[in-house]
C-alpha positions in Angstrom: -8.6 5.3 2.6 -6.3 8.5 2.7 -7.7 11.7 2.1 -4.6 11.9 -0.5 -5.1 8.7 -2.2 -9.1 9.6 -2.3 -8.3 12.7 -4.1 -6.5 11.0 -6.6 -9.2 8.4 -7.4 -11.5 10.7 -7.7 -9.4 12.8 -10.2 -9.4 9.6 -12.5 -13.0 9.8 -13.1 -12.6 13.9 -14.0 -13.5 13.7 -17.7 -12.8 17.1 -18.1 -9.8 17.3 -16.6 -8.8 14.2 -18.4 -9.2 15.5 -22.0 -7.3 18.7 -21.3 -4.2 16.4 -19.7 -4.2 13.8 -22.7 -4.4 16.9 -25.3 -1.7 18.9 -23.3 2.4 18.9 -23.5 2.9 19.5 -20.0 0.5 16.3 -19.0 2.2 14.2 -21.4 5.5 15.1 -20.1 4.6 14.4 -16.3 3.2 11.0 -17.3 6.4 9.7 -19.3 7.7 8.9 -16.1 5.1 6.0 -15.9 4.2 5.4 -19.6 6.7 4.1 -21.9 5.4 6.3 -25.1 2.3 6.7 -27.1 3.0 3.8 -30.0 3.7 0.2 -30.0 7.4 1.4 -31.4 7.3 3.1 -28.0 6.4 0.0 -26.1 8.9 -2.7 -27.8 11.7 0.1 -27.5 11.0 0.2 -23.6 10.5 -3.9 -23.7 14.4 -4.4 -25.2 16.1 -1.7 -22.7 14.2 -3.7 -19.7 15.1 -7.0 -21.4 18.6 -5.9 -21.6 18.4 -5.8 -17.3 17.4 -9.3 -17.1 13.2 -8.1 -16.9 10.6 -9.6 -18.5 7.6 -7.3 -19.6 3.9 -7.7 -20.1 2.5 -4.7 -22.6 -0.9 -3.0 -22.3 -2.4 -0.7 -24.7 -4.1 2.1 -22.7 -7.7 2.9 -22.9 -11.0 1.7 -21.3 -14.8 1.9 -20.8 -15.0 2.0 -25.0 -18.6 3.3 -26.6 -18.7 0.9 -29.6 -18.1 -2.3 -31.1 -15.8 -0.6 -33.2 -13.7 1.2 -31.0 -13.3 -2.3 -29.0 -12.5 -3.8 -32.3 -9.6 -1.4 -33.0 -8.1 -2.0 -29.2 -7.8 -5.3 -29.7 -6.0 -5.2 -33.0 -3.6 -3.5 -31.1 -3.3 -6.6 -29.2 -3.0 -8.4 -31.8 -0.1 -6.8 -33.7 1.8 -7.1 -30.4 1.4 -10.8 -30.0 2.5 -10.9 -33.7 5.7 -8.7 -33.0 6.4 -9.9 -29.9 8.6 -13.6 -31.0 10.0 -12.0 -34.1 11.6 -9.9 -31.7 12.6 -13.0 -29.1 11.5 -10.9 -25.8 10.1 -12.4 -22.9 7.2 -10.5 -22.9 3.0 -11.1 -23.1 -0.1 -8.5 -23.0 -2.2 -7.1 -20.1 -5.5 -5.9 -21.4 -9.0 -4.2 -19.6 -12.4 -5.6 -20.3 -14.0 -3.1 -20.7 -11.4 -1.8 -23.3 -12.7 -4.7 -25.3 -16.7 -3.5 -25.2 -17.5 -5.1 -21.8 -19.8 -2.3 -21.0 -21.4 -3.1 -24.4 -22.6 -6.8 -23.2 -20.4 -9.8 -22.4 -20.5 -11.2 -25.6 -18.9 -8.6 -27.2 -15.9 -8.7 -25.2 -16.2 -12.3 -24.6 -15.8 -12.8 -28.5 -12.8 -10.6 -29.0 -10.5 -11.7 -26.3 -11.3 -15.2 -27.4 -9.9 -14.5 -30.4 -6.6 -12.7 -28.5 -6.2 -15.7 -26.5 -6.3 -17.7 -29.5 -4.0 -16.1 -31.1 -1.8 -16.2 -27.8 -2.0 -19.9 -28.4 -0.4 -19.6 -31.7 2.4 -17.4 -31.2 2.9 -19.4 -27.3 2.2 -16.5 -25.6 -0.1 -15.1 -22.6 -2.8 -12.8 -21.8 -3.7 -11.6 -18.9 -7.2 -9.9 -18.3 -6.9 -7.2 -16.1 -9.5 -6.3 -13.0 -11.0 -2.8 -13.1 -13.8 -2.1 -10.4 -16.4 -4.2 -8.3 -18.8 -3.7 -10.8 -16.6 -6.0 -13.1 -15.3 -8.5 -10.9 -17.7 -11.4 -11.1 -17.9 -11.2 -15.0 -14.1 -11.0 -15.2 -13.4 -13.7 -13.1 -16.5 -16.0 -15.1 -14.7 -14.8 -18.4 -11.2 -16.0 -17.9 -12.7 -19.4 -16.4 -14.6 -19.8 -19.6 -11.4 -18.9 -22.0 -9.3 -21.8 -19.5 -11.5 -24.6 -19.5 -11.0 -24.5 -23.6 -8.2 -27.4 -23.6 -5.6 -25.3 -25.8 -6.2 -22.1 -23.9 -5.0 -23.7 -20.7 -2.0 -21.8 -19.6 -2.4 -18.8 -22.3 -4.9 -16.7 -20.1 -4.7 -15.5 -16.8 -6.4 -12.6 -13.8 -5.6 -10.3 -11.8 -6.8 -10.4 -8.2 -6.9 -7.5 -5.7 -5.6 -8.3 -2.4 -8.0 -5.7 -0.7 -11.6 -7.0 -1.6 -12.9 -9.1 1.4 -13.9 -11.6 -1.7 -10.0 -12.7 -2.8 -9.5 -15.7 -0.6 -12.8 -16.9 -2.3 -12.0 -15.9 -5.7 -8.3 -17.5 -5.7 -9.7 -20.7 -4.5 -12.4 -21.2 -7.1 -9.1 -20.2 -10.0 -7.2 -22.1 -8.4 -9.5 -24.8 -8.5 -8.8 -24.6 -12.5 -5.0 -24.0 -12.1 -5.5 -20.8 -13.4 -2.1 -18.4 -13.5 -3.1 -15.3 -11.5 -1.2 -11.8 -10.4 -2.0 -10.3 -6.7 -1.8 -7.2 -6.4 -3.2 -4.5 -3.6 -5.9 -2.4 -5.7 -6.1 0.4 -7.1 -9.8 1.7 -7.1 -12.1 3.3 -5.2 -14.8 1.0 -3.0 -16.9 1.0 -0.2 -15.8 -1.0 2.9 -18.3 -3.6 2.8 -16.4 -4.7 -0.1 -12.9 -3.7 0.5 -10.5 -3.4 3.2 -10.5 0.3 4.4 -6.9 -0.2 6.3 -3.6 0.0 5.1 -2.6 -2.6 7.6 -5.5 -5.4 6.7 -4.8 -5.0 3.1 -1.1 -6.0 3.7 -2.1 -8.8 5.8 -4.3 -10.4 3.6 -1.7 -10.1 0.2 0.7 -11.8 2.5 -2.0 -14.8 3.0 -3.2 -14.8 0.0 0.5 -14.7 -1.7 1.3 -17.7 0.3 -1.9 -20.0 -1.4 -0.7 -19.0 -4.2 3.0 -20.2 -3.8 2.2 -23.4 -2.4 -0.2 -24.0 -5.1 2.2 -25.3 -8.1 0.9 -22.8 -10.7 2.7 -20.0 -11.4 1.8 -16.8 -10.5 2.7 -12.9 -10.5 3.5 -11.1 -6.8 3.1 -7.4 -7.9 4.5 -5.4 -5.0 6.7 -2.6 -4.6 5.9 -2.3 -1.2 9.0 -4.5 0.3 7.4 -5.2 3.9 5.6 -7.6 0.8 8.7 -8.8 -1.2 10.0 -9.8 2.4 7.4 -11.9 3.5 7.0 -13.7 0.2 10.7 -14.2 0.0 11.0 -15.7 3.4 7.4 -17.9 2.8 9.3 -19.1 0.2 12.7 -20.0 1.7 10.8 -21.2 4.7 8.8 -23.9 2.2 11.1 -24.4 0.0 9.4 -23.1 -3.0 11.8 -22.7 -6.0 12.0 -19.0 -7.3 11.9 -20.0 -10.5 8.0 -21.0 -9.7 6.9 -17.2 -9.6 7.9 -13.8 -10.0 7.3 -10.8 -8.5 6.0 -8.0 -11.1 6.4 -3.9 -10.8 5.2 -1.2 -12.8 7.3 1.1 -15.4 9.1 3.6 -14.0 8.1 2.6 -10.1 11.5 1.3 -7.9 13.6 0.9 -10.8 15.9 0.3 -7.9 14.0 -2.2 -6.5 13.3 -4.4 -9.7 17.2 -4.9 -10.1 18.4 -5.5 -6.9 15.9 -8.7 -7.0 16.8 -9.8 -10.5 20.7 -9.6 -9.1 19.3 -11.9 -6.1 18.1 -14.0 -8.7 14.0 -13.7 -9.0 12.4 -13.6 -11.6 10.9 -9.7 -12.1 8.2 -8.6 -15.1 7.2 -5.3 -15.7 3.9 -3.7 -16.3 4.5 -1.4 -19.8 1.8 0.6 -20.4 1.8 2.5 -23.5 -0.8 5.1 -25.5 -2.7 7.7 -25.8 -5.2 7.1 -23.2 -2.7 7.4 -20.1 -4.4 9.6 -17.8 -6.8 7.2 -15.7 -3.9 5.0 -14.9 -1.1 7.7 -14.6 -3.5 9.6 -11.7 -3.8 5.7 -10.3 -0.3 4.8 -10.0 -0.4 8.8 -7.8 -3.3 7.3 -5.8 -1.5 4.3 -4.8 2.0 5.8 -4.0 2.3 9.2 -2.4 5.9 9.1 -3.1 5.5 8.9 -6.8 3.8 12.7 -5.8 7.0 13.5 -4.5 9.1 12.2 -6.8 7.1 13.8 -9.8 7.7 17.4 -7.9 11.3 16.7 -7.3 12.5 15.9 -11.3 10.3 18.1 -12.8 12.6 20.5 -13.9 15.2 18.1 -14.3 16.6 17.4 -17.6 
């Protein structure tokens, strides 16, 4: 891991440092670039300009590792006014949410309970939801979650996973979700682990999202390729031309504010592209992530500061 991106990761965990950037103007202004606002207004504002581009969006309420039943209780009826909003206002859009926003850490039936009821309510507006993955720590009770929500006959194509291309444990994982034709999105990883568990090179990483991104296409369920890097978006564009997989079986899926450039230029080619909207009050972990995994979005931070 780069000293660079280290830093970063480490910074995520900085309570401290944390409240003062949440609390202060100047954080709140660096992170706009990557967070479409603080209120669900915020967030459907941001999901009708993308939808006017031809993207689709998935929305996540920011915040994790809650204390109390409570506080879990409240994050989730976040979730559930979106659902509610979001075929009113006829965008192609569903919800991204963190475990351990919904009271993992307080036992699994706690959060067990409440996004059942999300993905139940996903089943009565037709929409999705898609349970993030945080760290290690929460990887096997994630996974054992959202197989547990699927195998429930009317949740079957409401819920989904993420999986993180650089934990030695994907190729495992995908083929057990697989095994339940479970929709999941790969993406590289953006936490901190030891190399017992995770690949420590850039280069291995790489290699195994492009192996594990062509199981998934050749697998008939459809999945999310979230890449910006587009060494990536090549490979998987070529697996599929090479197979003959229709692009309308997958899509490929970026973050807010990352290679706006990018995300067009492959909805003009004719791909299907969702973005990742992330909105509220509890943006720092995740802003100081999306700096972890890109050095450029450093750079590009330090070069439009000052700009109007």
């Amino acid at each position: 891991m780069s000293l660079l991106r280290s830093t970063f990761i480490g910074l995520s965990r900085n309570a401290r440092l944390r409240h003062f950037a949440e609390q202060s103007s100047l954080g709140r202004r660096m992170s706009s670039r990557f967070v479409a606002g603080f209120r669900i207004e915020d967030a459907l504002v941001a999901a009708n300009q993308l939808a006017a581009q031809g993207l689709a969006v998935t929305l996540d309420s920011l915040g994790e590792n809650v204390t109390t039943p409570e506080q879990a209780r409240q994050s989730a009826q976040v979730y559930h006014w979106l659902l509610d909003k979001i075929d009113p206002a006829q965008l192609n859009a569903n919800v991204s949410l963190k475990l351990t926003q919904m009271g993992m850490d307080l036992g699994p039936d706690v959060a067990g309970g409440i996004v059942s009821g999300l993905v139940d309510h996903a089943v009565q507006t037709n929409s999705f939801v898609r349970v993030d993955m945080e760290g290690t720590e929460y990887t096997q009770a994630t996974i054992d979650l959202v197989r547990q929500l699927h195998a429930k006959p009317d949740n079957r194509g409401h819920v989904g996973v993420v999986i993180q291309a650089y934990l030695r444990r994907s190729a495992d994982d995908i083929a057990r979700l697989l095994s339940d034709r479970i929709r999941i999105r790969l993406c590289k990883g953006a936490y901190r682990e030891p190399p017992d568990l995770a690949f420590p090179e850039k280069k291995d990483v790489d290699a195994n999202f492009v192996a594990l991104t062509k199981t998934l296409l050749k697998s008939g369920v459809f999945h999310g390729i979230a890449t910006h890097d587009p060494a990536m978006i090549d490979a998987t564009k070529e697996f599929a031309r090479t197979e003959h997989i229709d692009p309308a079986s997958f899509e490929f899926q970026m973050l807010y504010g990352v290679r706006r450039d990018l995300q067009r230029s492959l909805v003009k080619e004719g791909y299907k592209v969702r973005i990742y909207v992330p909105f509220g009050d509890e943006w720092y972990p995740y802003f100081m992530r999306r700096l972890a995994e890109r050095p450029a979005n450093v750079l590009f931070l330090a070069r439009n500061f000052f700009r109007k």
